[in-house]
Structure formats: structure tokens, C-alpha cells
N, C-alpha and C positions, 0 to 999 in steps of 0.2 A: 438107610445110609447107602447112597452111592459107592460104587468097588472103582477103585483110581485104576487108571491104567496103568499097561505096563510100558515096558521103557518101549517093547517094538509095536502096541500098539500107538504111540504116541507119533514112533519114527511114520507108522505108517499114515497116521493123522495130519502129519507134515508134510509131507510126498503129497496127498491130495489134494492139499491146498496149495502144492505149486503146481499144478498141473489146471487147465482148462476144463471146467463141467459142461456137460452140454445140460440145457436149460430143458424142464420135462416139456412133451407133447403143447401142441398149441402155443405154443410160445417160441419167440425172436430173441437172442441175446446178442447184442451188440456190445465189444469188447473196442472200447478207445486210450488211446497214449496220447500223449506229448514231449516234444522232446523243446529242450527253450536254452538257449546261447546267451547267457547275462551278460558277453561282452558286447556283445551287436543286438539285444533284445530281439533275434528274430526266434521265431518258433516252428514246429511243424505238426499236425498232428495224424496221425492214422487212425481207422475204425475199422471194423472188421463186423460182420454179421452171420450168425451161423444158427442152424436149428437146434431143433434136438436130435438129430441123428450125427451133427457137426459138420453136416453141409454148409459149407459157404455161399450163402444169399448173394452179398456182395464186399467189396471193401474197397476202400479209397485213401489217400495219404492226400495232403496238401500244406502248403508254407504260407507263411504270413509273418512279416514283420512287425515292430514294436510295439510290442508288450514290456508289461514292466516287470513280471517275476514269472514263476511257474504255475502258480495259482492262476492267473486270468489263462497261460495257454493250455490248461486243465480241463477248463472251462466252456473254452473254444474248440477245443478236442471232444468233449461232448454234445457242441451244439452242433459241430459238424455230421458228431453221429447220427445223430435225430436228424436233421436236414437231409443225409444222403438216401433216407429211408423213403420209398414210397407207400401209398397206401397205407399207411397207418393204421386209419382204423381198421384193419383187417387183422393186426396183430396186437396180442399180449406181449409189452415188449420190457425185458431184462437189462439194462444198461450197465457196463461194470467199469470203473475207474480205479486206479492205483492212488488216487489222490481221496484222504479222508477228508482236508475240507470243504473241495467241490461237492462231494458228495452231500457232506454233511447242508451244503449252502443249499443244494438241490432240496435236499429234504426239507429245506428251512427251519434247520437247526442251528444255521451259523449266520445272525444276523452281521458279521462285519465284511459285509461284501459291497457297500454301498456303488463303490467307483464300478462294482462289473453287474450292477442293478439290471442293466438290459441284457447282456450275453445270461444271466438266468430269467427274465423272464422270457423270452423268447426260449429256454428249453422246457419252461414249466410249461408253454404254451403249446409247442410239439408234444411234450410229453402225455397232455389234455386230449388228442388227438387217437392214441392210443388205447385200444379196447383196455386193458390194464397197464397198468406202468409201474415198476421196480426201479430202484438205483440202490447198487451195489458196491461198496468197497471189495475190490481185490487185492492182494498181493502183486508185486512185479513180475514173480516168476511165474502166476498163471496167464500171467496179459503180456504176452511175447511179441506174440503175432502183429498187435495192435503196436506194440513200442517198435517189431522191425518193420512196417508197415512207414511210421515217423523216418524214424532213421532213412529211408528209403529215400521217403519226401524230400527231407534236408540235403542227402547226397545228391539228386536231380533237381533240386530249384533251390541251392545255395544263393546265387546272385538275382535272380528273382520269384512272383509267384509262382507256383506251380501247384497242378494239381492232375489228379487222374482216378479214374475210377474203374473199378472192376465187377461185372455183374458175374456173377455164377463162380467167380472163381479168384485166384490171389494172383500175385505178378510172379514169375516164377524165380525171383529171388529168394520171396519166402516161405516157398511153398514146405518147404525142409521142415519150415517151422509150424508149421500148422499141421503137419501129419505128426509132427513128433509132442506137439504142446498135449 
């Protein structure tokens, strides 16, 4: 019979899971958001890439208008991930989202994606790419980075596309939050 925890090993169970892991040895973890306006359907989404030591590989934020809900810029928050990545197959790559039915669509566990049929195959098709591949459900609060990354997006390309990319490093808006995530 399993011994239940106690209330501060539970607190401290909690704490960890809002906080950032870094992914062991050999391995990429890409952390993406989205952020989606259901009055004006536009979206944005951020990714962010880091090792296992929590070096940042790279990160990028970009907008993109009309979408119909949170679910399809979820989706496109992850195909952006995989897309920003080079060399692929050079890595075992981690992917984490805050949204369980992208994920779950990913894993092709959620057959009612029909209308966003292309935005997943084309990640299952990067993901193919990949010496191994995970996709992960995360919490909000470990995937900061990634959501201030969005946020970032939408503040600089409100009225039109935008995009931007960062190798080796974050924009230093949110650098606060990747030291502290």
C-alpha cells in the first residue's frame, strides 16, 4: 500500500509543476503559447527552445489573423514550433503546450479536428523528422516564457503580421522570465 503524502509534500508537488523542467541530456524541449482575440479572431503565438542545461537554442513570437477559436491558434503555436527548428533530425525533441486537446489531437487521440486536418499533419510530419518526439501537456504557469513571448507578438504586430526570431537568446523583455521560470 502506497504512504499518501503529506500536505507539504503535495505543496511542494505543486510548486514543481509550475515551474519549467529542463528536458534530460540529449534532448530539445520546445515550450509554445498562444494567445487568440475572439473579438477580431487574430492570434499570436511564441516558442521558445531550451536544453537540458536551460539554455535557450532559440525563440520566436509571430501574429496571424483569423482563426476561429483557441484550439486551431494552439495548434499553430506548435506548428510554428517545429517549423522554427532547424536540423531536426539531430534532435530528440520535447514539445509542451498548455492546451490538452491540441495535444491530445497531436497524439491522435482527439479525432474531432477535421477543419485543422492540415495544421496537424504537417506537425506530425516535422515531428517525423525528429530523432524521437514527445508532446506534452503543461500547466500555464510552467509555460511563461512561451505565453510572454505571445504576448510580446500581439503588442508588436497588433495591426499587422509580424514576426521575429531569436537564436541563442530571448528579447530582453522576457528575459526576467526565463531566468526566474
Amino acid at each position: 500500500m502506497a504512504a499518501s503524502l503529506s500536505m507539504e509534500d503535495r505543496k511542494e508537488v505543486k510548486k514543481k509543476d509550475r515551474q519549467w523542467t529542463a528536458p534530460t541530456k540529449e534532448w530539445l524541449k520546445i515550450n509554445v503559447d498562444a494567445s487568440f482575440l475572439k473579438e477580431t479572431n487574430d492570434g499570436a503565438a511564441g516558442c521558445l527552445a531550451r536544453d537540458y542545461t536551460g539554455k535557450v537554442m532559440w525563440a520566436c513570437c509571430r501574429t496571424k489573423g483569423n482563426y476561429q477559436d483557441i484550439f486551431e491558434a494552439e495548434a499553430w503555436a506548435c506548428l510554428e514550433g517545429l517549423k522554427c527548428m532547424h536540423d531536426r533530425s539531430n534532435y530528440s525533441v520535447i514539445l509542451e503546450s498548455d492546451n490538452i486537446r491540441v495535444v491530445n489531437a497531436i497524439r491522435k487521440k482527439d479525432e474531432g479536428f477535421s477543419r485543422l486536418w492540415s495544421i496537424f499533419e504537417d506537425i506530425n510530419l516535422y515531428a517525423a523528422e525528429c530523432k524521437i518526439f514527445e508532446v506534452r501537456k503543461r500547466g500555464r504557469e510552467s509555460n511563461g516564457a512561451a505565453h510572454s513571448l505571445a504576448c510580446l507578438a500581439r503588442t508588436y504586430g497588433q495591426d499587422n503580421f509580424w514576426r521575429d526570431f531569436w537564436l541563442g537568446s530571448v528579447p530582453p523583455e522576457i528575459e526576467n522570465v526565463v531566468a526566474t521560470e
